[in-house]
N, C-alpha and C positions, 0 to 999 in steps of 0.2 A: 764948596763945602769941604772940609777938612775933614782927616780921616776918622778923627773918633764921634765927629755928629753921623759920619757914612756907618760906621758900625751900630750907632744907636740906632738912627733909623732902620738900617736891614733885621737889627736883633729883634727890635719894639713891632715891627710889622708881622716878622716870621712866627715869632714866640709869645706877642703878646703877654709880657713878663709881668709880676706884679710888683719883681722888685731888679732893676738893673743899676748897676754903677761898671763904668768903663773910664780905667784910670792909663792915661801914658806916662808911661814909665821909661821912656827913651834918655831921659838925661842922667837914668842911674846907670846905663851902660854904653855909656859915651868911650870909644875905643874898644869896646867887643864888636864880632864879627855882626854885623848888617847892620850895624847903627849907621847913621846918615846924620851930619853936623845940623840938619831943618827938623830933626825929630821924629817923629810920627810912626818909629820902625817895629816899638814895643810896647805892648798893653796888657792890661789886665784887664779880665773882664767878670765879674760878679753876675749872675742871672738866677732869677727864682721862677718859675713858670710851670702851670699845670701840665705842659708839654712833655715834660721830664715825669709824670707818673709815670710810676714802674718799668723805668728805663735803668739802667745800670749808668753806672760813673760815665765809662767808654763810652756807652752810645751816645749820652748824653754832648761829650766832646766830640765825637765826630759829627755830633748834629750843627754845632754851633762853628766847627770848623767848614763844613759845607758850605754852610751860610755866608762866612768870608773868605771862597775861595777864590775869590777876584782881588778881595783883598791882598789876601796872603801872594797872588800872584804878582801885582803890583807895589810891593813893597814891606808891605806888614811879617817882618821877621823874626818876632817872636810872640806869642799870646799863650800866655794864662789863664786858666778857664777854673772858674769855681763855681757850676751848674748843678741847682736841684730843682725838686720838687718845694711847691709849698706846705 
């Protein structure tokens, strides 16, 4: 499984989203620091999920950084996160 079916799967299990898009974005910074010439080092990630009521921006990011922190240890070097509520 490649790395952005591993992050839908862990987001869509933990968060049960109602609305997620996970875009790699690795070929737009081809020669900045952690990019790898196979890809997979930088994503963005879109989430909408009831889990984020009344949670602040922050928490909301560290929620979803927990979530891939196997990720992030095995290679994923940069993620953008744009998490709310519905």
């Amino acid at each position: 499984m490649n790395r952005k079916n591993r992050i839908i799967s862990i987001l869509t299990g933990a968060l049960k989203p109602t609305h997620l898009e996970v875009l790699d974005d690795s070929a737009k910074h081809a020669g900045h620091a952690g990019a790898k010439p196979d890809g997979e080092t930088h994503y963005t990630v879109i989430v909408t999920s009831e889990v984020f009521q009344g949670k602040s921006k922050v928490a909301c990011h560290r929620m979803v950084y927990a979530l891939l922190a196997d990720e992030l240890k095995s290679g994923l070097h940069a993620l953008a996160i744009e998490a709310k509520a519905p």
